[in-house]
N, C-alpha and C positions, 0 to 999 in steps of 0.2 A: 381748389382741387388738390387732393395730397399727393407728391411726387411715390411712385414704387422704387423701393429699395432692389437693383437689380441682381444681388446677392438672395433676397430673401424669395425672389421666382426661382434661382437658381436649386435654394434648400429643398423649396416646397416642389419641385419639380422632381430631385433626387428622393426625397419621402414617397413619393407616389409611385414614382418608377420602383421601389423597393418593395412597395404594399400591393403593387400588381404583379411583383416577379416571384409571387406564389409561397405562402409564407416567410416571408421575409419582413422584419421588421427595422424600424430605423428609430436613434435616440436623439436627442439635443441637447445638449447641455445650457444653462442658462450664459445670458448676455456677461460676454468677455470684459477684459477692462475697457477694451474703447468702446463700449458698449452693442457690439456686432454680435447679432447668432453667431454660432459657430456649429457646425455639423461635426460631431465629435466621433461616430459611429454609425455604418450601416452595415448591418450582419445577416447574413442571409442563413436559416434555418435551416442542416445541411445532417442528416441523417450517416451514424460510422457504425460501421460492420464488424465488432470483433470479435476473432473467437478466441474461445479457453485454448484451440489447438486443432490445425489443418491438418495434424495426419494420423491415422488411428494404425498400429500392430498389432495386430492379432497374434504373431506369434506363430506359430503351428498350429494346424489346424488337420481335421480328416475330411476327406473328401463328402463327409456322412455328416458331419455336422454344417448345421444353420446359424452360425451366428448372429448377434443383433446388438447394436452400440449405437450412442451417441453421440453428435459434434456440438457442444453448445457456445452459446453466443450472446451478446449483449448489444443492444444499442447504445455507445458512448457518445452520440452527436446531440443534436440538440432539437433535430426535428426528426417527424413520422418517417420511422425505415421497413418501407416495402418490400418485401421478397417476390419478385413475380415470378420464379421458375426454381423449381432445382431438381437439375437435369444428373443420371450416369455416365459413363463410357459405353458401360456393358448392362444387358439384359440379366447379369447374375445380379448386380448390384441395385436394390430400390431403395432409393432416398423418398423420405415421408417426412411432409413438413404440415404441421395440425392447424398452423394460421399465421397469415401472410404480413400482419401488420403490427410494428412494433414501438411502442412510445419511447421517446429518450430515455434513457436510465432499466429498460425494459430488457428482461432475458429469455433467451427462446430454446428450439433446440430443431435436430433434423438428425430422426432414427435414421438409420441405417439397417436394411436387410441384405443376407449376402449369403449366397449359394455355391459353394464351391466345386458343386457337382460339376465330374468334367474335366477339370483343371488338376494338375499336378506342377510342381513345384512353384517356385517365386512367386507370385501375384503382386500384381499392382493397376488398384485400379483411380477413377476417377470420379469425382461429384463434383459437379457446377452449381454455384446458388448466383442469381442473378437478381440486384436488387438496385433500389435509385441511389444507392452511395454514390457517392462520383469519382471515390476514388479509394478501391477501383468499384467499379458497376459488378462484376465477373469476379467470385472470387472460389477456386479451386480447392479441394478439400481430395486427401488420399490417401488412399486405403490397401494397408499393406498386410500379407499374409504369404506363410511357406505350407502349404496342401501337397499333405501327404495321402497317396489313395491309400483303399482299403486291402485291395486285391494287386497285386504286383503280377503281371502275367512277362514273364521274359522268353523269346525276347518282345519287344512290343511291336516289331510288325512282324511278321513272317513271309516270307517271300517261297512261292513253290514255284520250283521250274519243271519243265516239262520233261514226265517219265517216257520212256519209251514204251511200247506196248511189250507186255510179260515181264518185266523188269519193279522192282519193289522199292520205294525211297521210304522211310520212316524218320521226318520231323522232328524233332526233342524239342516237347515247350513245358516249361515248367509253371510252377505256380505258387504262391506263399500268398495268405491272407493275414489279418490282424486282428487282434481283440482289441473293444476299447479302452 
């Protein structure tokens, strides 16, 4: 009966647990000088997230215009990078992303639509893309713009207090619009 090399359960024990832990592959190098396996490498296929660039400027913008941009991206890892979500902050902002699954070496992207309606000055908003990178899973993406409205009405609240009866108050609101 042939004696088992208790190193050689141990290799082929760590190969399997590699080939069951989900794309993961394992190498061997050939027999050492004392003539033992040696287990030289086990790499587990592990999907990277990067982009050209997390924050886009718009710049100035009118409250009338629709803008529409880009984030793009790459898989630099080694295994399939899933995107399962990419979520906004805000209802102005849709992220549209055409397809979820990307091979190493593979580049994507994720439009952006954005409605400025509403909003007057600074903006800053947010995009989440959630994918199986592990590191990170979550990765943030930000979208900046100065909204300028169309119609300036000053002042912007008005506040009326109470006239007496027969007595007259007369308001001053002014107004200035803009061409594009």
């Amino acid at each position: 009966m042939r004696k088992i090399n208790p190193r050689a359960i141990w290799i082929g024990s760590a190969l399997l647990t590699a080939a069951l832990a989900g794309g993961a592959h394992a190498q061997l190098l050939e027999e050492n000088d004392s003539g033992v396996d040696v287990l030289s490498a086990i790499s587990v296929s592990k999907p990277k997230l990067v982009l050209q660039s997390d924050v886009h400027d718009m710049g100035s913008i009118l409250q009338l215009d629709r803008p529409e941009f880009d984030y793009y991206f790459t898989n630099e890892g080694n295994g399939l990078l899933v995107i399962s979500r990419v979520q906004s902050s805000c209802g102005c902002t849709v992220p549209e992303l055409t397809k979820k699954e990307y091979k190493p070496g593979e580049s994507g992207m994720v439009h952006v639509k954005y409605d400025p309606s509403g909003k007057r000055g600074p903006q800053l908003k947010q995009i989440h893309m959630y994918s199986n990178d592990p590191d990170p899973p979550e990765m943030p993406l930000t979208l900046k713009a100065d909204v300028s409205p169309v119609v300036i009405v000053e002042p912007r609240t008005l506040n009326m207090p109470q006239v007496p009866k027969g007595q007259a108050r007369t308001p001053i609101i002014s107004g200035a619009g803009r061409t594009a």
